[in-house]
N, C-alpha and C positions, 0 to 999 in steps of 0.2 A: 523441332520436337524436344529435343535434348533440353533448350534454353526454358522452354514449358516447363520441364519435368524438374529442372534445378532451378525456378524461381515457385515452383507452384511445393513442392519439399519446405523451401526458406518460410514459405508463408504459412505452411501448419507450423511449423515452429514456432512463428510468431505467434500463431493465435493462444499459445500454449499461456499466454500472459495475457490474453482479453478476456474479458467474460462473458461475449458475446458468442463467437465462435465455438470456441472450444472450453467454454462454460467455466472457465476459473478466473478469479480474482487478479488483476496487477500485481505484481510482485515488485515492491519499492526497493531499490539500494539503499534508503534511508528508514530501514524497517523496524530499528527502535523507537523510531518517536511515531511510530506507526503502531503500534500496541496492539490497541482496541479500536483499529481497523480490520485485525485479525484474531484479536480474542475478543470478546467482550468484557469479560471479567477483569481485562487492565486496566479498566478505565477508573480515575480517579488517582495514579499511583503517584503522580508528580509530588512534590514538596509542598508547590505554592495549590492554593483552592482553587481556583477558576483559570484552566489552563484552555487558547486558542493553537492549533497546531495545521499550517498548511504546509503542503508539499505539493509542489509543477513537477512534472516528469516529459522531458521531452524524447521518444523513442524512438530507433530506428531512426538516426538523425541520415537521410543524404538517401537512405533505402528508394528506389523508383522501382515500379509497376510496368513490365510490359504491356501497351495498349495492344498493338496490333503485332501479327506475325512478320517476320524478319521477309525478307524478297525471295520470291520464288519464281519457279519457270515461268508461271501464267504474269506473274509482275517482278518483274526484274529490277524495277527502279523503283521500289517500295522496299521505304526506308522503315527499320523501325524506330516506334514514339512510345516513350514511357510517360509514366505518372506518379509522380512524390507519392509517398505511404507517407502521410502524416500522422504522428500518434503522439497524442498527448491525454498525460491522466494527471488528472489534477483533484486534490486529495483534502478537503476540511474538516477537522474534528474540534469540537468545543465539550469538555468534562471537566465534573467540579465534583469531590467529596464534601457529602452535607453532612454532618453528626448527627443532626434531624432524625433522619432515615438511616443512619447506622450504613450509608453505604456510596457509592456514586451515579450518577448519570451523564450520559452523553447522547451528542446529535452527532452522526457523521453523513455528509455530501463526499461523494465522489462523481466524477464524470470520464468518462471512459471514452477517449473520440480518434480513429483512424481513419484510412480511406477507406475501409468498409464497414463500418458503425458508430454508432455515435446514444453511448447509454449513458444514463442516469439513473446513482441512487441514493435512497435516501433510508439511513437506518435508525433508528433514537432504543436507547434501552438504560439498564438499573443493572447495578453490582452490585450483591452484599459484600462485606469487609469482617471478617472474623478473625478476631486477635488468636494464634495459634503457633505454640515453639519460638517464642521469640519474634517470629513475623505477620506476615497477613496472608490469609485467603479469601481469593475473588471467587466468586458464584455470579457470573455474570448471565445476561440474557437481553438478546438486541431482537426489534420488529425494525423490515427493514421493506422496502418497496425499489424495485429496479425498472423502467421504464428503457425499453432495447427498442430504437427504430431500423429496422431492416436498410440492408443495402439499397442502393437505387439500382436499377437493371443495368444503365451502362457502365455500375463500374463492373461488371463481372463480364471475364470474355473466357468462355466455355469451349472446349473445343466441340462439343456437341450444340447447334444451334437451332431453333429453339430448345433449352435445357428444361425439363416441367417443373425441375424441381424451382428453378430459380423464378419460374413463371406461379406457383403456388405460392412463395415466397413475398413475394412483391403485391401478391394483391392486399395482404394489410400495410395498415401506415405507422405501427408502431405497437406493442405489446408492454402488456405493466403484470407484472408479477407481485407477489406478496410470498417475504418468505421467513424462516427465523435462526436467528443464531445464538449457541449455548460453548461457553466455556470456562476453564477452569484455571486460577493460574493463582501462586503463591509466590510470594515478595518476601527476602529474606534479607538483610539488612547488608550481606553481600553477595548475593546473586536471586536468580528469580528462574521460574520456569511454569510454563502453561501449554493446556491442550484445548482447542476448542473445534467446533465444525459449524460450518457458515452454507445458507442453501438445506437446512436440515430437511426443509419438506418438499425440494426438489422444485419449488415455484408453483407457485399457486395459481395460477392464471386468472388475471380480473378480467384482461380486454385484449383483444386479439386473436390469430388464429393459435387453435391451441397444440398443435400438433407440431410448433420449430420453435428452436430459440429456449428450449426448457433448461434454465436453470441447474445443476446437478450437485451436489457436496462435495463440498472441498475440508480436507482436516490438515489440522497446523498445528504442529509440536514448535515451542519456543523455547531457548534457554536464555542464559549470560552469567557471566561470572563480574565481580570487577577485584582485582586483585593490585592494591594499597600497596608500592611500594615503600622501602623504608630509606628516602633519601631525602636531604635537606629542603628541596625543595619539593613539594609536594605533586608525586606523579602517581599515575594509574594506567593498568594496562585492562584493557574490557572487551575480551572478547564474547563474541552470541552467535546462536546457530535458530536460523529457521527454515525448518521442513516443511513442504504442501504438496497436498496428495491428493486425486481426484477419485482413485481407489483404481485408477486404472495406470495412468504416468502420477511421476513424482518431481521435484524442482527442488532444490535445495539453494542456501545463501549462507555464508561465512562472512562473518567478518572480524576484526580485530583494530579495537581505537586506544591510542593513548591519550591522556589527557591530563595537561599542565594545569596544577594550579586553580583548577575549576574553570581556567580562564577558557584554553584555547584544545583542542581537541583534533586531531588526525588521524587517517586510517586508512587501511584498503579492504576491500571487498571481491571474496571470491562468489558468483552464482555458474549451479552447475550446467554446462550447456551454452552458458549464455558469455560471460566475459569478465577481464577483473577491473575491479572498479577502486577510484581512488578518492578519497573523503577529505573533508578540511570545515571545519565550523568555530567558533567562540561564544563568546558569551559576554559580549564585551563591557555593558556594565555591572560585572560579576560582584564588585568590590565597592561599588556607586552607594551612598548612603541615602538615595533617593529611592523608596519600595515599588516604583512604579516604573522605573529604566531597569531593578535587577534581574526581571524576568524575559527579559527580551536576550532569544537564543538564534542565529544564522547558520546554518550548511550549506555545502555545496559535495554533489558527488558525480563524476565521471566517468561512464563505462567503457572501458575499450573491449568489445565484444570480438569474441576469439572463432567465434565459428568462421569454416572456411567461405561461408555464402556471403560473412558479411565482405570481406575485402575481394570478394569478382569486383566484376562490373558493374557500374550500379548498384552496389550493395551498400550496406550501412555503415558509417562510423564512428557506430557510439550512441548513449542513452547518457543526457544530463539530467540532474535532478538540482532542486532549490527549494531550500529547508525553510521557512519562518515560525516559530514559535514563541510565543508571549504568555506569562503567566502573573498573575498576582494574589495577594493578600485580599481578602474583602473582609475576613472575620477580625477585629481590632481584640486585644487582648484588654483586660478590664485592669486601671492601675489599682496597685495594693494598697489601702487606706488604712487607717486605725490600727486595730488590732488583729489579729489575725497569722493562717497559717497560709505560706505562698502554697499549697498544697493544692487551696480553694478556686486559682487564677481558673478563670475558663480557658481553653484553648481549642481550637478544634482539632485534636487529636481523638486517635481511638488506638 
C-alpha cells in the first residue's frame, strides 16, 4: 500500500507537465526558443524571416510503473513487475514576419506521448508588430486543435476493480478539442517580456465524450534580460524567467546562459519542483559567409531532477532535451543604382 501511495503521489506530479491529465502544457528546459509555443504574440521575433524551430524532450528517463502488487499471504511468490513511463514531447514551430500584413504567422505541431496518452496538437495564428519606445509589441492570437486519445484500460491498475470511472472513460477512442490562445509580449532591443493564456475557452469539444479530458487555462508571464558585457571579446550574460499557472498550482523555470561571441552558448536551469538542468548549444556557422548555413542553431539540455521520488527505486533519472533550429533570409535586398537616396533600399523591417 505504502509503494501505491508513493508511486501513485510521483505520478500526479508528473502529470503536472501533460496536458492531458492534469490539463497543462509541457514545460520545455529549452523554453526560449519555445516562445510562441507559449505566447502567441512571439512569433516572428527572430532576426532571420522564415525561422524552423524543433525540440525532442525525452522525460522521466529510467521512471517504471508498477504492474501488479508486491507478494502477499495469498501469493507469496509474486514477484512484482513494472512498466517504463515513457514520455516523450516533441515540439515544431514554423514563423516568418511578413511586412505585407504589418505582422507574423505561425503553425505549431506538438505531440505529447506517455504511457498514459498520447495527444496531438495543432495550433496556426497571426501577430501584429507595433513599433513602440524604441521596440516592438506583439498582439498575438493562435487557433489551435488538440486531439487526446484516452488510456487503454490495461494500463491503469486501480485499487478498486471494476473502477466506473475508468470504465466511462474507455468507451470513447479519442477526443478533438478546438480551442484559442491570446497574448501579449514586447521586444526591447535588450530584454523582452510577455503574458499570454492558452485553453482560453476551456476546449470546445468537436468529438468525443464530453464530460473528461476538458482542456482548462493555463497563464504564462515571460521575461529575460540579455546583459552585454564590456570585455574584448564579445560575451553576454541572459538570463529569463517563465511562470505557468493553471489558476489552481503554479510551475516556475529559471534559467541563466552565457554566450561567446554569438558562437557558443551555456547555461543551467533551475524548474521549481522538478530539478536543475544544464544547457550547451552553438551556432556553428555563425561567422560562415554562406546565408543559408548562418541560421542553423543546436542545443542540448540535461535535467537532473531533484525530487526525492525520482532517485527510489525505479524512479527517474532525468529529462533530456534536443534543440534544432534553422532560420533564413528569403526577402533579397534591392542593389542601389543610379541615383538615389540608400534611405529608399527595401528591407523587411518595421
Amino acid at each position: 500500500m505504502f509503494m501505491r501511495i508513493k508511486y501513485g503521489l510521483f505520478l500526479l506530479f508528473l502529470f503536472s507537465f501533460s496536458s492531458l491529465f492534469a490539463q497543462k502544457d509541457p514545460l520545455f528546459t529549452l523554453y526560449p526558443w519555445a516562445q510562441s509555443f507559449y505566447n502567441p504574440a512571439a512569433m516572428g521575433e527572430k532576426e532571420l524571416h522564415l525561422n524552423f524551430t524543433g525540440i525532442l524532450r525525452q522525460s522521466d528517463m529510467g521512471f517504471k510503473v508498477e504492474k501488479n502488487p508486491e507478494a502477499t499471504e495469498e501469493n507469496p511468490n509474486q514477484k512484482t513487475q513494472y512498466e517504463k513511463f515513457k514520455g516523450q514531447q516533441i515540439l515544431l514551430n514554423i514563423d516568418s514576419y511578413i511586412k505585407q500584413i504589418k505582422g507574423a504567422v505561425s503553425i505549431t505541431f506538438l505531440k505529447d506521448y506517455n504511457l498514459y496518452n498520447d495527444n496531438i496538437g495543432f495550433n496556426f495564428g497571426y501577430a501584429a508588430k507595433i513599433p513602440l519606445y524604441g521596440g516592438k509589441l506583439g498582439i498575438g492570437l493562435q487557433f489551435g486543435f488538440l486531439n487526446q486519445k484516452p488510456p487503454k484500460k490495461d494500463k491503469y491498475h486501480p485499487n478498486q476493480n471494476p473502477d466506473p470511472s475508468i470504465e466511462l472513460v474507455s468507451q470513447s477512442e479519442s477526443f478533438l478539442d478546438f480551442d484559442i490562445n491570446f497574448g501579449l509580449h514586447y521586444k526591447a532591443p535588450t530584454w523582452y517580456a510577455g503574458l499570454s493564456c492558452n485553453q482560453i475557452l476551456g476546449g470546445v469539444r468537436i468529438s468525443g465524450e464530453k464530460k473528461h479530458f476538458s482542456p482548462i487555462r493555463n497563464l504564462y508571464a515571460m521575461g529575460g534580460y540579455i546583459w552585454n558585457l564590456k570585455t574584448p571579446v564579445p560575451w553576454s550574460i541572459e538570463p529569463s524567467l517563465l511562470i505557468q499557472s493553471d489558476f489552481s498550482t503554479w510551475s516556475m523555470s529559471l534559467m541563466a546562459l552565457a554566450r561567446y561571441n554569438g558562437i557558443l552558448w551555456f547555461g543551467t536551469s533551475y524548474q521549481l519542483d522538478r530539478g536543475i538542468a544544464v544547457l550547451f548549444g552553438a551556432v556553428p556557422f555563425f561567422n560562415s559567409t554562406n546565408p543559408y548555413l548562418k541560421g542553423l542553431e543546436i542545443g542540448l539540455a540535461y535535467t537532473f531532477q531533484t525530487t526525492k521520488y525520482a532517485w527510489k527505486n525505479n524512479g527517474s533519472f532525468g529529462d533530456f532535451e534536443i534543440l534544432v533550429r534553422y532560420g533564413f533570409n528569403f526577402f533579397k535586398e534591392k542593389p542601389l543604382t543610379g541615383y538615389g537616396s540608400s534611405r529608399h533600399l527595401y528591407k523587411n523591417q518595421y
